[in-house]
MDAnalysis code that builds the backbone (N, CA, C; Angstrom):
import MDAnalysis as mda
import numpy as np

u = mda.Universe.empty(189, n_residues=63, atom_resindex=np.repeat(np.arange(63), 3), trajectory=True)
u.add_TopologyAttr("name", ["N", "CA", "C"] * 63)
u.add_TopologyAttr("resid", np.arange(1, 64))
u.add_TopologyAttr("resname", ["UNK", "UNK", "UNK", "UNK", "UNK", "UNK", "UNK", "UNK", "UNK", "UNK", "UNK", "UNK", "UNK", "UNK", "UNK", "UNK", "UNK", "UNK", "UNK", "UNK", "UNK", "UNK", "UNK", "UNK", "UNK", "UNK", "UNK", "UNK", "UNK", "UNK", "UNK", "UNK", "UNK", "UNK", "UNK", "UNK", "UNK", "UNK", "UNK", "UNK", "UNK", "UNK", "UNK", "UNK", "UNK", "UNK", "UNK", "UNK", "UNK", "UNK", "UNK", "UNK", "UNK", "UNK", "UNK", "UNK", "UNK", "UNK", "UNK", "UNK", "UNK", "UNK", "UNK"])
u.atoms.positions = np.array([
    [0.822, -1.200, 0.000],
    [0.000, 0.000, 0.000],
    [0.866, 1.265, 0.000],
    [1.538, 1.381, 0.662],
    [2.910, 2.440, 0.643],
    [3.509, 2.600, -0.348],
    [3.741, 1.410, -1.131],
    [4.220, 1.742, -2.527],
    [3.692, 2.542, -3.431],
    [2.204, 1.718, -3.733],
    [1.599, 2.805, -4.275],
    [1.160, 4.468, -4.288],
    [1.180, 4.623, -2.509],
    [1.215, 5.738, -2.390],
    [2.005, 6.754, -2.888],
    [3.431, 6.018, -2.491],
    [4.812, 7.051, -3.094],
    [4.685, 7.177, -4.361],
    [4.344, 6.210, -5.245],
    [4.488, 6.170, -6.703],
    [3.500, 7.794, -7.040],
    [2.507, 7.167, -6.239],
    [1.353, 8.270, -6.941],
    [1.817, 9.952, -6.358],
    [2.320, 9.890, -5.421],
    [2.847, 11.253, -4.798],
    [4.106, 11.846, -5.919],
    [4.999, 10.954, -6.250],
    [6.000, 10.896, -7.208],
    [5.500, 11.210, -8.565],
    [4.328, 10.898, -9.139],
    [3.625, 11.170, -10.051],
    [2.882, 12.417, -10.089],
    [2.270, 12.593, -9.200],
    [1.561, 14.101, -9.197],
    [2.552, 14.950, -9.031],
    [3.402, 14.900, -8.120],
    [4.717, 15.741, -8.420],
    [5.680, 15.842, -9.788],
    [5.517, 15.143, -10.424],
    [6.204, 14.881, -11.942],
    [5.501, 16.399, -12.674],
    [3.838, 15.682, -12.497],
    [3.209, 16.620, -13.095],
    [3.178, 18.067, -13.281],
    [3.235, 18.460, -11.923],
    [3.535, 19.619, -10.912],
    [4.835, 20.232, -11.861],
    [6.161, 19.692, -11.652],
    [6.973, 20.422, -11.731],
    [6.810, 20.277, -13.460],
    [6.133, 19.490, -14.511],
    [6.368, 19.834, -16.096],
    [5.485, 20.932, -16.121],
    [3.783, 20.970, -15.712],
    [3.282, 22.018, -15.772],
    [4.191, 23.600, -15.601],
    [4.568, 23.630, -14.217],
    [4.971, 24.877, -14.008],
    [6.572, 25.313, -14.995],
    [7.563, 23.885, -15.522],
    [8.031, 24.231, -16.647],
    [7.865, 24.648, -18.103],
    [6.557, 24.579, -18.402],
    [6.304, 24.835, -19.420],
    [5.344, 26.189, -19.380],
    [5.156, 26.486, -18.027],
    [4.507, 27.836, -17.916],
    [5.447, 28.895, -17.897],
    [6.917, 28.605, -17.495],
    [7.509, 29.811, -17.473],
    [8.250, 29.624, -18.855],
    [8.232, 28.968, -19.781],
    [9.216, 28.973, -20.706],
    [7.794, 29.868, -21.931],
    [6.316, 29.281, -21.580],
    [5.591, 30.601, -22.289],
    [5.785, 31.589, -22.157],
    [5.756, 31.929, -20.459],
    [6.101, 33.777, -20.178],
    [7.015, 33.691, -20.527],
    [8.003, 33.127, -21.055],
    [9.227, 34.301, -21.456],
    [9.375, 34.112, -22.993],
    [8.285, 33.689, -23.630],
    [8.573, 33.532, -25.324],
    [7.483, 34.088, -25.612],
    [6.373, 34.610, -24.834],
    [5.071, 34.720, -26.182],
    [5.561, 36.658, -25.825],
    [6.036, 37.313, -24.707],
    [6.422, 38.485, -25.256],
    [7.130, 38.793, -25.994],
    [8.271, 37.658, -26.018],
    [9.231, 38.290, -27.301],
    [8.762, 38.090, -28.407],
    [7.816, 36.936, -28.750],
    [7.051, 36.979, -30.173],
    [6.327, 38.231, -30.499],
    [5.474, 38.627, -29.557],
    [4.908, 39.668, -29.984],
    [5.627, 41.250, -30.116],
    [6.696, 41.099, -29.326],
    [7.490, 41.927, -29.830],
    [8.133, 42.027, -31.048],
    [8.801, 40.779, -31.613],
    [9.079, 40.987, -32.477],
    [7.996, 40.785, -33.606],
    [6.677, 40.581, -33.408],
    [5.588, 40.603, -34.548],
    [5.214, 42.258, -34.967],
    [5.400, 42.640, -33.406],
    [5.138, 44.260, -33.452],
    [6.535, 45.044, -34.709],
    [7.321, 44.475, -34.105],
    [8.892, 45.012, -35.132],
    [8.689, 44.877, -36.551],
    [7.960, 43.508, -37.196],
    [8.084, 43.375, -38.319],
    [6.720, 43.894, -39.256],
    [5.770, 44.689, -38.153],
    [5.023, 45.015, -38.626],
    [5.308, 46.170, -38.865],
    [6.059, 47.069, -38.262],
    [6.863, 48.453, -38.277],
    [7.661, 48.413, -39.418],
    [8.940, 47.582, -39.847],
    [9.426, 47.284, -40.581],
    [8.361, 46.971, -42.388],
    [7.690, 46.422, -42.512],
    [6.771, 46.042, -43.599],
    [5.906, 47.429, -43.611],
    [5.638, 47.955, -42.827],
    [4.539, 49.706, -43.035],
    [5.860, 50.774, -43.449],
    [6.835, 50.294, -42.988],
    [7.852, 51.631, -43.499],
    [8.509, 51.182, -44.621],
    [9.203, 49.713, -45.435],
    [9.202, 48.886, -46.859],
    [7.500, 49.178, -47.753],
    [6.743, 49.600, -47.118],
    [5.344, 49.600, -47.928],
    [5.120, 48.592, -48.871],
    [5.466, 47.286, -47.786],
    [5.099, 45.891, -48.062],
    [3.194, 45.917, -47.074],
    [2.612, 46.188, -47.475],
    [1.010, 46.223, -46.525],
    [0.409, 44.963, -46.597],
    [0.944, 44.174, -47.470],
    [0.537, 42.853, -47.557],
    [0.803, 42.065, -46.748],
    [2.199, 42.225, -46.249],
    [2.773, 41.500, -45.064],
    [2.381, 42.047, -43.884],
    [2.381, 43.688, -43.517],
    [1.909, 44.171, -42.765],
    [0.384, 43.656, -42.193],
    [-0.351, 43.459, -42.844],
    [-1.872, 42.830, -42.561],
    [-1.965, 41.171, -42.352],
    [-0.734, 40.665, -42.848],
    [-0.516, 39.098, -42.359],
    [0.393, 38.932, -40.893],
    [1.093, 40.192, -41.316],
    [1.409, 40.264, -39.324],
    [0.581, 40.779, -37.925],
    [-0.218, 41.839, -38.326],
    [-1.290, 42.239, -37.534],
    [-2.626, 41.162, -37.395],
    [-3.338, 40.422, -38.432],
    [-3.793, 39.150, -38.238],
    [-2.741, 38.533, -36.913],
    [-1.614, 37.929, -37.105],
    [-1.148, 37.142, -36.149],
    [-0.789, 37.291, -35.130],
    [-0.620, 39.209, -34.726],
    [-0.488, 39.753, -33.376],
    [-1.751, 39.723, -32.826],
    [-3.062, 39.492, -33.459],
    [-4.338, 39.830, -32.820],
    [-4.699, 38.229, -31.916],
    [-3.979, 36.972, -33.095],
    [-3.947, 35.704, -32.543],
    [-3.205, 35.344, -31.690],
    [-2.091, 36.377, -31.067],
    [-1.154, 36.040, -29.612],
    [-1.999, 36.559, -28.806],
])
């Protein structure tokens, strides 16, 4: 009975610590995406590429 217990304590803890790894590796990538979505939308309005400009603003509205 103990065995199982540990296993399952060992398991929910597995869980525990991938969840909260994969939560901080979002916070620190979906701002720099949108930063740099913001950049290349700046970049494409001042090239007076608007085509790209409106395929990057679409995908800043989807972050």
């Amino acid at each position: 009975m103990e065995i199982m217990k540990e296993r399952s304590n060992r398991s929910a803890r597995s869980r525990t610590n991938r969840a909260e790894r994969k939560h901080s590796v979002e916070a620190g990538f979906y701002p720099e995406l949108r930063r740099w979505v913001q950049h290349a939308i700046l970049e494409a309005e001042k090239n007076g590429n608007f085509e790209k400009k409106d395929q990057f603003l679409s995908l800043l509205k989807e972050l």
